[in-house]
Phi, psi and omega in degrees: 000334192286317193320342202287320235243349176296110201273000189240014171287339196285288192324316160315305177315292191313320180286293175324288193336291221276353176271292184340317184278312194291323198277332187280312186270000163284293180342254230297341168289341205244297205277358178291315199264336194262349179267340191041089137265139196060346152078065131264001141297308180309319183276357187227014184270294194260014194282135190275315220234076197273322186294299167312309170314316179295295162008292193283311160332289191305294216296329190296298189283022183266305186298326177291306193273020063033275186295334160319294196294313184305310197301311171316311171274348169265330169294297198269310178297341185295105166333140183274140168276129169222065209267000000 
């Protein structure tokens, strides 16, 4: 009942999504690159700027799949509300 009353739960929710989604697609990046699926370990192995590359690679899927998890969690995970 108190939670109702916390003006920073959506936010706090909303937050959880979207790390829970960063975390997720840096996993699938680190297991893409440690398997070279697509053969990308080779490409960023054999790469002059291989660390920028990785890099960006982490920022690009954090933000996508970020955004997965926020979405994931306001469509499908949001608790009904029953005030």
């Amino acid at each position: 009942m108190k939670e109702h009353n916390d003006p920073y739960r959506l936010i706090r929710y909303v937050a959880l999504g979207a790390a829970e989604g960063i975390i997720a697609g840096w996993v699938i990046l680190l297991i893409m690159k440690h398997l070279d699926i697509a053969q990308i370990g080779t490409l960023i192995a054999n790469s002059q700027h291989g660390a920028l590359a990785f890099f960006m690679m982490l920022f690009f899927f954090g933000i996508t799949f970020g955004m997965v998890g926020l979405a994931w969690r306001i469509m499908v995970l949001l608790p009904d509300e029953e005030d």
